[in-house]
C-alpha positions in Angstrom: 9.6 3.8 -4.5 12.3 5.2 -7.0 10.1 3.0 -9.3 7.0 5.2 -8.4 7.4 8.1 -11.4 4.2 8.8 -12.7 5.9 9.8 -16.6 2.7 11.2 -18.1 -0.8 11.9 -18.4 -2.0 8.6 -18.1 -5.8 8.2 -16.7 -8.1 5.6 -15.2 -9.8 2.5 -17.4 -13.7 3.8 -17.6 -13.9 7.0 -19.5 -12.1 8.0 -22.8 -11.8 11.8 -23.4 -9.4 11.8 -26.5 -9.1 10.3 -29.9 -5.8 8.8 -31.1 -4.4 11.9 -33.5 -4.6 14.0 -30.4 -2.1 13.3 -28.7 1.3 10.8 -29.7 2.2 8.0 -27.0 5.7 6.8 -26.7 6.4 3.7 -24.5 9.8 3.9 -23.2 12.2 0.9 -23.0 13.8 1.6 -19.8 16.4 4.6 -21.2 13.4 7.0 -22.1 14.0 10.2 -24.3 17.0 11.6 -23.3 16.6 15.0 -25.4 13.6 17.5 -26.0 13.6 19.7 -28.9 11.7 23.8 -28.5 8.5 23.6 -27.6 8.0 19.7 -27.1 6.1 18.5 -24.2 6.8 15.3 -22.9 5.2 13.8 -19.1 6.4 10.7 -18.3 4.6 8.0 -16.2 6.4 5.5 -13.7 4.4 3.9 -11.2 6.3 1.1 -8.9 5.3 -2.3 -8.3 3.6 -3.1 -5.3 0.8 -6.1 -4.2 -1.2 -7.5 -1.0 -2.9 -11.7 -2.1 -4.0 -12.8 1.1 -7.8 -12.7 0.2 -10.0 -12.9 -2.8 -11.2 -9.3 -3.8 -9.5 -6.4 -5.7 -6.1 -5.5 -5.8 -3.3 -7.4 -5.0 -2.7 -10.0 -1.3 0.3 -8.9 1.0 2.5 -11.3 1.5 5.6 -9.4 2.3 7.1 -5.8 2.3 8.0 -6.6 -1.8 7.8 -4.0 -3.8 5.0 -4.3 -6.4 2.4 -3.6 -8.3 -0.5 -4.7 -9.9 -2.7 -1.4 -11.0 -4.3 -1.7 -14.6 -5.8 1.7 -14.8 -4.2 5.0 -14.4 -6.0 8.5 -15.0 -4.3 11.9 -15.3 -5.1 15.5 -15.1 -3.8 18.4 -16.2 -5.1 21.7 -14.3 -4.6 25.8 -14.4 -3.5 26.8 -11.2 -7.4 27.6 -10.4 -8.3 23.8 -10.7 -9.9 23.8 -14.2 -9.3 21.2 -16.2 -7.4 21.4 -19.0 -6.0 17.7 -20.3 -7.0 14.4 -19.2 -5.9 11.0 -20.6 -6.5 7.2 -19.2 -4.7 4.3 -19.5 -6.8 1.1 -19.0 -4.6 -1.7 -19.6 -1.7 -0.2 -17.7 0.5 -3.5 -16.5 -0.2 -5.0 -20.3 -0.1 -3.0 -22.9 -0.2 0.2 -21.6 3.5 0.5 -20.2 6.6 -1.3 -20.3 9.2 -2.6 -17.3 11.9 -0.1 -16.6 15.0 -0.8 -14.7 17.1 2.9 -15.2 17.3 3.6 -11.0 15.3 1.1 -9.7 11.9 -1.2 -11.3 8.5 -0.9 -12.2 6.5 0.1 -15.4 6.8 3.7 -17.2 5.1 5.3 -20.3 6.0 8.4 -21.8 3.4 10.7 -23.3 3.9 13.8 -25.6 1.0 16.9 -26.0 1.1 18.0 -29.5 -1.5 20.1 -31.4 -4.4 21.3 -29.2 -3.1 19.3 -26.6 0.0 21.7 -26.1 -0.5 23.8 -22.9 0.1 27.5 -23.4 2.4 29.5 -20.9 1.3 29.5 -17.6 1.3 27.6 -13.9 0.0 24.1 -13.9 -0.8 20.9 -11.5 -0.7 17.6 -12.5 -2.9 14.5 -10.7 -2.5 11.3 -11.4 -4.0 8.0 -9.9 -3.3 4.4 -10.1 -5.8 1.7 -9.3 -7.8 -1.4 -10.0 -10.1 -2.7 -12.2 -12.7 -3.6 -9.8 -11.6 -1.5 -6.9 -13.1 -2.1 -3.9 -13.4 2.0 -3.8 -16.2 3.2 -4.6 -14.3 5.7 -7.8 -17.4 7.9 -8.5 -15.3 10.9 -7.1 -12.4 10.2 -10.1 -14.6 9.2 -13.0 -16.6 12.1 -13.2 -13.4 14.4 -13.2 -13.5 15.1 -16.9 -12.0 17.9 -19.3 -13.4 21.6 -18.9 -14.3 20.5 -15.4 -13.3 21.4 -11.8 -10.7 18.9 -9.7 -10.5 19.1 -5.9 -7.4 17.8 -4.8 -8.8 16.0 -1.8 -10.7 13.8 -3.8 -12.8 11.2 -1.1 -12.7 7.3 -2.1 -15.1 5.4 -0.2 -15.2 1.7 0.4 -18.5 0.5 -1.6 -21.0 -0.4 0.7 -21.1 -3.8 0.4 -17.6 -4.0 0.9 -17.0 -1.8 4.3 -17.3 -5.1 6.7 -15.0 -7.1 4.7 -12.0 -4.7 3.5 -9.6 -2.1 5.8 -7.9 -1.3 2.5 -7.0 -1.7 -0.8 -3.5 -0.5 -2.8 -4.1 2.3 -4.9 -1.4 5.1 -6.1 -1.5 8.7 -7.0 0.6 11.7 -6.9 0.7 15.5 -8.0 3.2 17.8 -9.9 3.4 21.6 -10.2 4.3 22.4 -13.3 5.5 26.2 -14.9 5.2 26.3 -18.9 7.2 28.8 -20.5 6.3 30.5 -23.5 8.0 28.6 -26.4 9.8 26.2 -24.2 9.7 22.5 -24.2 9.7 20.1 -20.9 10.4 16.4 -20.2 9.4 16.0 -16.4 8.4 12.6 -14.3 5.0 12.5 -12.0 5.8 10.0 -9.2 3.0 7.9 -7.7 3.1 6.8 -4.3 1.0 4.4 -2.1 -1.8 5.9 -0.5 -2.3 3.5 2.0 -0.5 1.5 4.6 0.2 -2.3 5.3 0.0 -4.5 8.5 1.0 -8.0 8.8 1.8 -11.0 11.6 4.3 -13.0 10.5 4.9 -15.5 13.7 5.9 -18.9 14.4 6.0 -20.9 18.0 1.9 -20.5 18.5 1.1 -21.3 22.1 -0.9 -24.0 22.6 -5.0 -23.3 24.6 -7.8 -25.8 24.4 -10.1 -24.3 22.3 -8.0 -21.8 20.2 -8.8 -21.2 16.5 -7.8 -17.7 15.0 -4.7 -15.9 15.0 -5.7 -12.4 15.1 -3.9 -8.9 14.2 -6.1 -6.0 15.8 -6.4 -2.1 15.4 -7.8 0.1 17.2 -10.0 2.0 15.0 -10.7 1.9 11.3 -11.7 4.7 8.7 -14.1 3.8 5.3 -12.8 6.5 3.0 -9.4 7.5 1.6 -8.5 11.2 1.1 -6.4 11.6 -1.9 -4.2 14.6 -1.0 -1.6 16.3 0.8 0.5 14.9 -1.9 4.1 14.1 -1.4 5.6 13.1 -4.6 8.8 11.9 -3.8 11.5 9.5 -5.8 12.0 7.0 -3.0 15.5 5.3 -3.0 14.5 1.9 -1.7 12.1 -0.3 -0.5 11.8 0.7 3.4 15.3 2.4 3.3 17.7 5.2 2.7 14.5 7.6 2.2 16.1 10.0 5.2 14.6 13.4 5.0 11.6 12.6 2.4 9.6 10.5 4.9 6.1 11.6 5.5 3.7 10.8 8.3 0.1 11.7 7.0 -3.0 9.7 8.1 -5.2 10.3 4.8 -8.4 7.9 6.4 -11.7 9.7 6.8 -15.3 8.3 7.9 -14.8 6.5 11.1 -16.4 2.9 11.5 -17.3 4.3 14.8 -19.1 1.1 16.5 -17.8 1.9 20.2 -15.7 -1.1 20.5 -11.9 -0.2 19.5 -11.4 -3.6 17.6 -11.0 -4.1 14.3 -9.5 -6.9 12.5 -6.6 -6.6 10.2 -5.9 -10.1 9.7 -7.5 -13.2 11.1 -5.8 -16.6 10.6 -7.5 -19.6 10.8 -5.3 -21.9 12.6 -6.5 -24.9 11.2 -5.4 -23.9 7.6 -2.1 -23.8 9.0 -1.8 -27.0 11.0 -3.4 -30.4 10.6 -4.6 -30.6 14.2 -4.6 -27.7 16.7 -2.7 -29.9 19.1 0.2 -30.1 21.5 1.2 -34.1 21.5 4.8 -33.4 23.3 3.2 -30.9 26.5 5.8 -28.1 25.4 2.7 -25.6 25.5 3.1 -25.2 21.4 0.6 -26.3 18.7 2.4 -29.0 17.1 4.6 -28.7 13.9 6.5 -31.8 12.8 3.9 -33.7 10.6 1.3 -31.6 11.2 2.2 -28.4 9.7 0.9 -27.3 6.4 1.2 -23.7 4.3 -2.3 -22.1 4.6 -2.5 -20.0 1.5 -3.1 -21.1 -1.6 -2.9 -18.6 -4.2 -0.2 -17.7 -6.1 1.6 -15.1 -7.1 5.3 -16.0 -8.5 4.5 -17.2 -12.1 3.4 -21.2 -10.8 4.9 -21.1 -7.5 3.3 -21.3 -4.7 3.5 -18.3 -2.1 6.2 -20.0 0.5 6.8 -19.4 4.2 9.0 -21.2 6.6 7.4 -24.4 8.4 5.9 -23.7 11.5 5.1 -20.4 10.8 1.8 -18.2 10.0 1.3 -15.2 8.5 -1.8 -12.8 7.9 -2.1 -9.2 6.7 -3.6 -6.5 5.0 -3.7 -3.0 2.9 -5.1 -0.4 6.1 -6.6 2.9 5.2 -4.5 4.8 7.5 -5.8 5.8 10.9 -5.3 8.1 13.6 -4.5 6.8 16.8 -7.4 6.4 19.7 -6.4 8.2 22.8 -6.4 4.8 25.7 -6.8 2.4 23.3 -3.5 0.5 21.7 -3.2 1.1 18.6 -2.1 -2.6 17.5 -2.9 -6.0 19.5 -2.1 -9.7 18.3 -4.7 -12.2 19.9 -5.1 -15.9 20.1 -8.7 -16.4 20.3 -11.6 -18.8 20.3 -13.8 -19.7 17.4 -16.8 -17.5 19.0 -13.8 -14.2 19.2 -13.3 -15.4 22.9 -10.0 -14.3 23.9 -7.1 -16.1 25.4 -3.8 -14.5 25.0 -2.5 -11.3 23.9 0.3 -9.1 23.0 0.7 -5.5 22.9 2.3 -4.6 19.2 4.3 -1.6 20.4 6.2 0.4 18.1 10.0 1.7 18.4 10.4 4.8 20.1 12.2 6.7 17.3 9.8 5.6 15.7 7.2 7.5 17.4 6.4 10.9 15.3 3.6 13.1 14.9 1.2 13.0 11.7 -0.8 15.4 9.3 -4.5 14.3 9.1 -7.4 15.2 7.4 -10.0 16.8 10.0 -13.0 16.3 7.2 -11.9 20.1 5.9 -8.3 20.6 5.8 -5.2 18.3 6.4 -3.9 19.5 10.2 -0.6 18.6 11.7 -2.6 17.5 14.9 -1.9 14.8 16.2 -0.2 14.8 19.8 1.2 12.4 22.9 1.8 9.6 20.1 3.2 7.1 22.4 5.5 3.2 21.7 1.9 1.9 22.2 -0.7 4.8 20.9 0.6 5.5 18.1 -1.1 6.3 14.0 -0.6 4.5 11.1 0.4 6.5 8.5 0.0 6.0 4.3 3.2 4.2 2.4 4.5 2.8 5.7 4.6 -0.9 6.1 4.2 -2.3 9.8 5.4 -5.9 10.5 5.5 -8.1 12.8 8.7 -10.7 12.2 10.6 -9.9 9.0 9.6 -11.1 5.4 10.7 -9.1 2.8 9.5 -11.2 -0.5 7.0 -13.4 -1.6 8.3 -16.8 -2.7 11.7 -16.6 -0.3 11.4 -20.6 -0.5 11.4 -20.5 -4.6 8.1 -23.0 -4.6 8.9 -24.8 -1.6 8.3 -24.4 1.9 12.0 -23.9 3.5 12.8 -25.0 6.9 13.1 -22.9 9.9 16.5 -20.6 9.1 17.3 -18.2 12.1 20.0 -16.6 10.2 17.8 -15.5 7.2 17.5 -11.7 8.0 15.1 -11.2 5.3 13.0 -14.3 6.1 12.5 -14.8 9.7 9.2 -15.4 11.7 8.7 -14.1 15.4 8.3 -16.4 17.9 5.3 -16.1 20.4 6.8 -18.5 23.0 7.1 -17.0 26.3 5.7 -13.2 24.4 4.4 -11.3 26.7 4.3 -7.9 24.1 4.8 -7.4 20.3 7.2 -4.6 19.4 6.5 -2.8 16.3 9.0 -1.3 14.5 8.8 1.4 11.7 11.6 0.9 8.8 12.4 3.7 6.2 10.7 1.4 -0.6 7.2 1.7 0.8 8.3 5.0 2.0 8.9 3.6 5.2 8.6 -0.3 6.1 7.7 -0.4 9.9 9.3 -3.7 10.7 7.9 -5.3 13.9 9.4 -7.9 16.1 8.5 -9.2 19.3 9.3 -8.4 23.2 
């Protein structure tokens, strides 16, 4: 998430606060402005790429733990160190022409902003907001919008799913990020505001499907589910990498709120149709396997590499989803991968247990204040947490095949599918640009 800078006071793609001649925008190229003269003022925006494309709605599919983005809107507030605000700007064409690719430390898109005039903040203790997210978010953004100049913010801003969406969606990507900022008297700044990924990830990525009359869906199931995001709690951090080398800046902090509360304890993250994957759910040669030679067949079609198709290795499927993070349920696993009939009659199972170091407490918000709470987080009861990526097999881009479905590779260490055969758990595993990419494997 080095990528993730938020440079400026960029804002969200509904409401415009400010007329051109108040403020100048600079775009940087990718070497920004490496000098500030007395009394200048310059914020500038980064905001990494990151993407989900496994269903049609808002946002972005997850395919993979790529790093990407695919915001257009970003909205910015400056406020006193009482919460009024002070300075707001929005940027609503944000991956066209509202920013530019960077590669100085990493990638993603940047734009540089400079207060002059009125704009100029006068001496004093200041916090920054910023948020990233779609056009037609499947967040219900009421709680952002009407966060305008000469008002009040709230840090923990709430984000519900809209109403019509809550059966359908556990999450959507969306960024944001804070900075406290001290002005001196006649002094200049240049500083970065770093967005980060306020939710987390889940996928199955498995090949070597048993084989039971009847079976249909593939399914990746949670244990709980939240409605709402919590925007807060804020950790603003420069990440080195996608998944790794962030050692000592990894945060555990479960910002979901607004249980779905049904009484069951199973949600579905993904659910794969089996018969978008293979030509007939058969087993011709008795091995206890659906078939794959001849009968296999890549079951997504969108894509998201320029013209190429979204690739995975034959034999293989693979569903996901953005998660609004959760805390665990006390009894229940946390994770479960199930093979099940058309009418959600199950057949087989696996526990999707995570590593044991691993295994870490997390902050979460108790409807009121963010608590570090959360206790006896066990390999199998465990919390998903925001900006961590939890996987089951390894795929770490989109397209690993370049347009064409590659053949089976066990020595591909950033492509490789876990087999089911003779499963009897999942093991998830946590990795370290999200934040953290929890890989997973199986046991």
């Amino acid at each position: 998430m080095k990528k993730n800078y938020l440079l400026g006071m960029a804002l969200i793609a509904s409401l415009s606060f400010y007329s051109c001649d108040k403020e100048v925008v600079y775009v940087q190229d990718g070497n920004g402005v490496e000098s500030v003269a007395d009394g200048n003022q310059i914020i500038t925006l980064q905001v990494e790429n990151g993407g989900d494309g496994l269903v049609t709605r808002a946002g972005r599919p997850l395919y993979s733990a790529e790093a990407k983005q695919s915001i257009e809107n970003v909205k910015l507030w400056i406020c006193d160190n009482v919460g009024n605000v002070k300075f707001v700007k929005q940027i609503s064409d944000w991956n066209s022409d509202g920013s530019k690719p960077y590669t100085t430390n990493g990638h993603g898109r940047e734009t540089t902003i400079e207060l002059t005039g009125e704009d100029k903040l006068a001496a004093g203790t200041y916090k920054i907001y910023a948020v990233g997210y779609s056009t037609t978010s499947d967040y219900d953004l009421t709680n952002v919008a009407n966060v305008a100049e000469e008002g009040t913010f709230s840090e923990n801003i709430i984000l519900p799913v809209k109403a019509d969406k809550v059966s359908t969606v556990n999450g959507e990507e969306i960024f944001a990020g804070q900075l406290d900022l001290t002005v001196e008297a006649k002094k200049g700044f240049k500083t970065p505001i770093i967005l980060n990924r306020q939710v987390a990830g889940a996928f199955a990525y498995v090949k070597d499907i048993p084989y039971i009359e009847g079976v249909k869906y593939l399914k990746l199931v949670a244990s709980a589910k939240n409605k709402s995001l919590v925007l807060g709690n804020f950790k603003s951090f420069d990440l080195t990498g996608n998944g790794s080398g962030n050692t000592g800046h990894v945060n555990y902090v479960v910002n979901g709120t607004n249980a779905a509360n049904d009484g069951n304890y199973k949600y579905d993250i993904s659910k794969v149709d089996l018969a978008k994957w293979f030509t007939t759910i058969k087993d011709g040669d008795s091995d206890g396997l659906i078939d794959v030679d001849s009968n296999w067949k890549n079951g997504i079609d969108s894509k998201t590499d320029g013209d190429k198709e979204t690739t995975f290795q034959k034999g293989s499927v693979f569903g996901g989803d953005f998660v609004i993070p959760f805390a665990k349920v006390d009894d229940h696993q946390s994770l479960t991968l199930v093979l099940t009939k058309e009418d959600g009659t199950e057949l087989r199972s696996w526990k999707v247990k995570l590593a044991a170091d691993d295994v870490n407490t997390a902050y979460y918000w108790d409807g009121s204040v963010w608590t570090n709470q959360t206790s006896g987080e066990t390999v199998n009861n465990y919390s998903l947490v925001r900006n961590h990526l939890y996987g089951i097999g390894t795929r770490m881009t989109d397209n690993p095949g370049g347009g064409t479905d590659p053949d089976p590779d066990p020595e591909d260490p950033e492509d490789k599918p876990e087999s089911l055969n003779n499963k009897q758990e999942l093991i998830l595993k946590v990795n370290d640009n999200w934040e953290v990419i929890h890989g997973m494997e199986l046991e």
